[in-house]
C-alpha positions as MATLAB code, in Angstrom:
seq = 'XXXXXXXXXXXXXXXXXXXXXXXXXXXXXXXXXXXXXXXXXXXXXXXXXXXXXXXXXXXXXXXXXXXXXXXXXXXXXXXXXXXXXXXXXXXXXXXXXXXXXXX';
ca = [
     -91.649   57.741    5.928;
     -92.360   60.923    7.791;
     -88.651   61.336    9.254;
     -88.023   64.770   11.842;
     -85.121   66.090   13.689;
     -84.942   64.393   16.999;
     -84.851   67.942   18.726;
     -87.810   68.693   17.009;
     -89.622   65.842   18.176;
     -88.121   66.557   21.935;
     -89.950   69.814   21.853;
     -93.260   68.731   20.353;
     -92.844   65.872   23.272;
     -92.344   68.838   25.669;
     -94.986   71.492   24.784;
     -98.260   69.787   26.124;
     -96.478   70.046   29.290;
     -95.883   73.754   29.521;
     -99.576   74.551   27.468;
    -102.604   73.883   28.133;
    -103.240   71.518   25.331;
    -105.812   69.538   24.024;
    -105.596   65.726   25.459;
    -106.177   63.637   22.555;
    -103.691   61.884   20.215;
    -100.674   64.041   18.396;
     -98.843   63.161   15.445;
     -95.355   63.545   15.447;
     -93.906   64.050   12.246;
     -93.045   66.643    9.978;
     -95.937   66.125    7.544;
     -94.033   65.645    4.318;
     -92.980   62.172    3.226;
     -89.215   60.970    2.655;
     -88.061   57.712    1.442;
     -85.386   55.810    3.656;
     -83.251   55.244    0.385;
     -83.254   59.546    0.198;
     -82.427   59.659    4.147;
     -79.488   56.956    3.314;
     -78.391   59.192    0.020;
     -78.197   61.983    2.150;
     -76.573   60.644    5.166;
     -73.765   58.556    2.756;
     -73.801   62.097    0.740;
     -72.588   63.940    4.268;
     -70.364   61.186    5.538;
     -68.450   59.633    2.409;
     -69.004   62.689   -0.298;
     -70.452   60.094   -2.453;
     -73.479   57.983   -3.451;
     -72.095   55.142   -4.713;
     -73.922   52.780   -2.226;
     -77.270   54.534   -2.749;
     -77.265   54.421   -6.494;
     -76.135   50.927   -6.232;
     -79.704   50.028   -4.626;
     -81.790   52.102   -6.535;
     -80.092   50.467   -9.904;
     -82.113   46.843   -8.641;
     -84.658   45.591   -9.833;
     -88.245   44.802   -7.996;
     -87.663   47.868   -5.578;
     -90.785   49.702   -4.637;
     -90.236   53.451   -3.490;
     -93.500   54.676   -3.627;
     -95.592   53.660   -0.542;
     -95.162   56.599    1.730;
     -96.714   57.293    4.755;
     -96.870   61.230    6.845;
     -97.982   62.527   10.117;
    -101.162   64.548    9.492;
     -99.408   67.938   11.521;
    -102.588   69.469   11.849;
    -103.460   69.552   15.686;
     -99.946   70.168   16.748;
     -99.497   73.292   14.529;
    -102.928   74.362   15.711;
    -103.029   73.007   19.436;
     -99.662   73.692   20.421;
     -98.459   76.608   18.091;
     -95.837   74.108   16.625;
     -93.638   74.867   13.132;
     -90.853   72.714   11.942;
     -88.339   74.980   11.762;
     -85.502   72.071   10.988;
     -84.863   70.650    7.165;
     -84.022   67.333    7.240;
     -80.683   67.962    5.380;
     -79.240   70.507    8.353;
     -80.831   67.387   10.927;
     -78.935   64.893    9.583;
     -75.946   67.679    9.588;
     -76.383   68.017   13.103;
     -76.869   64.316   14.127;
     -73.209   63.509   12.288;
     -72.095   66.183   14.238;
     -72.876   64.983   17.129;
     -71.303   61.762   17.022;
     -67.841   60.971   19.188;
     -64.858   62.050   17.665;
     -62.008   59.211   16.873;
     -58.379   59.619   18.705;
];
């Protein structure tokens, strides 16, 4: 449930190979936990002005939304002088944006 900007994961990709890095395993992520249902309100937010759909699911029954899980950021902000400069609000902004506009 750790969910980052996919430009901000291209340049954590892309720093070990301008540094000199550690080898060793990196977690990408941006550290702080998310639930999909809150990615979904946010995107449906942007794209409809709304969260009908959203509400609709949370309103069931039997839906756990607390197991979360988060990239420990720890040896990328240390090892490769990483921040994550992106919220995931503007993200999503600029991932609708980027889709194809309709004729």
């Amino acid at each position: 449930n750790d969910f980052i900007y996919v430009k901000d994961a291209a340049k954590i990709l892309l720093k070990p190979l301008l540094l000199k890095a550690d080898p060793g395993i990196y977690n990408i992520g941006t550290g702080k936990a998310i639930s999909a249902i809150e990615i979904c309100r946010l995107i449906e937010k942007k794209l409809c002005n709304n969260n009908n759909f959203t509400e609709s699911i949370m309103n069931k029954k039997n839906i756990d939304h607390k197991t979360s899980f988060f990239a420990d950021t720890n040896k990328i902000v240390k090892n490769l002088k990483i921040n994550y400069p992106t919220k995931i609000e503007i993200g999503i902004r600029e991932y609708i944006k980027s889709f194809p506009k309709e004729n």
